[in-house]
C-alpha positions in Angstrom: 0.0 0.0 0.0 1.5 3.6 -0.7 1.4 6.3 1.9 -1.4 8.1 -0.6 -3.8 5.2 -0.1 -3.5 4.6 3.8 -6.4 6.1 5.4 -5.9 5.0 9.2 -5.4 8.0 11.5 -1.8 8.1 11.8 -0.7 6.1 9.0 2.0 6.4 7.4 -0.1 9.4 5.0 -0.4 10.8 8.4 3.5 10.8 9.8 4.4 12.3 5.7 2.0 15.2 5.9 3.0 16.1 9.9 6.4 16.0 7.9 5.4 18.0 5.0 3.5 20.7 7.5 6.8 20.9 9.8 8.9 21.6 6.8 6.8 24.3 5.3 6.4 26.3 8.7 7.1 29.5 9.5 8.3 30.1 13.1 5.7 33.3 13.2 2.5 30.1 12.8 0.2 30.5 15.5 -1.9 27.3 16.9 -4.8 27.0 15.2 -7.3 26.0 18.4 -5.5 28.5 20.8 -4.4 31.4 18.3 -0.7 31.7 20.5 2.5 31.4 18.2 3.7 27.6 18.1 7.0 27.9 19.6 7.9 29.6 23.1 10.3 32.8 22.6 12.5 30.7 25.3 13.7 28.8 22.3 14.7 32.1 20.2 18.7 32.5 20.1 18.4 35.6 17.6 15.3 36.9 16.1 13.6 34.3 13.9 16.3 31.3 14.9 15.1 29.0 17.3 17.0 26.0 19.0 14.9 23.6 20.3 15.8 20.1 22.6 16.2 17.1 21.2 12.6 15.8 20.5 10.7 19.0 21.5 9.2 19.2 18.4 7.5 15.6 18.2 6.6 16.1 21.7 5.3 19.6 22.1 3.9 20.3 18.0 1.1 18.0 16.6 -0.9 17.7 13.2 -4.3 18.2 14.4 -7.3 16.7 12.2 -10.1 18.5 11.1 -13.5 17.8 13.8 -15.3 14.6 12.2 -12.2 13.3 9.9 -9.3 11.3 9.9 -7.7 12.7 6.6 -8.1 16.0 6.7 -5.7 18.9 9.0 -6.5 22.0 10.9 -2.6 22.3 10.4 -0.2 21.9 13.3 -1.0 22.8 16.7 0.4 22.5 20.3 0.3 19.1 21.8 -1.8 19.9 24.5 -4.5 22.3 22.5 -4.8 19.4 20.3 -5.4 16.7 23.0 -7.6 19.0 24.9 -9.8 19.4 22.1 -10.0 15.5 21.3 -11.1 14.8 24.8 -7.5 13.1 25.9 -6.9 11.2 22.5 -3.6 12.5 20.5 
């Protein structure tokens, strides 16, 4: 099966696009659920460079799927906006 045919939730469609989406970012991108700006200014070493820990991204910055569908994105989001909003499911 290719990644464009996998429908499950977090298939491997899901892990390419959460790819995609964290490649195409802009460090300005606010949460879509909570409206604040993705990334804590504690992370900013100049303006616009960021250095984050190892793994703070895949822990802190999710894809978050559009109410009622498994394929489709709100975009990315914080972890915990995104978890709130399913009702504890990430």
């Amino acid at each position: 099966m290719s990644w464009a045919d996998d429908q499950t939730r977090y298939g491997r469609r899901h892990r390419w696009q959460r790819k995609q989406a964290l490649r195409n970012m802009s460090y300005g991108q606010r949460c879509p659920r909570c409206r604040e700006l993705l990334f804590p200014d504690e992370y900013e070493i100049e303006p616009g460079v960021y250095e984050f820990p190892r793994g703070w991204i895949a822990k802190n910055i999710h894809l978050d799927h559009r109410e009622g569908s498994d394929t489709a994105y709100l975009g990315l989001s914080h972890a915990s906006c995104n978890v709130r909003h399913r009702g504890g499911a990430a």
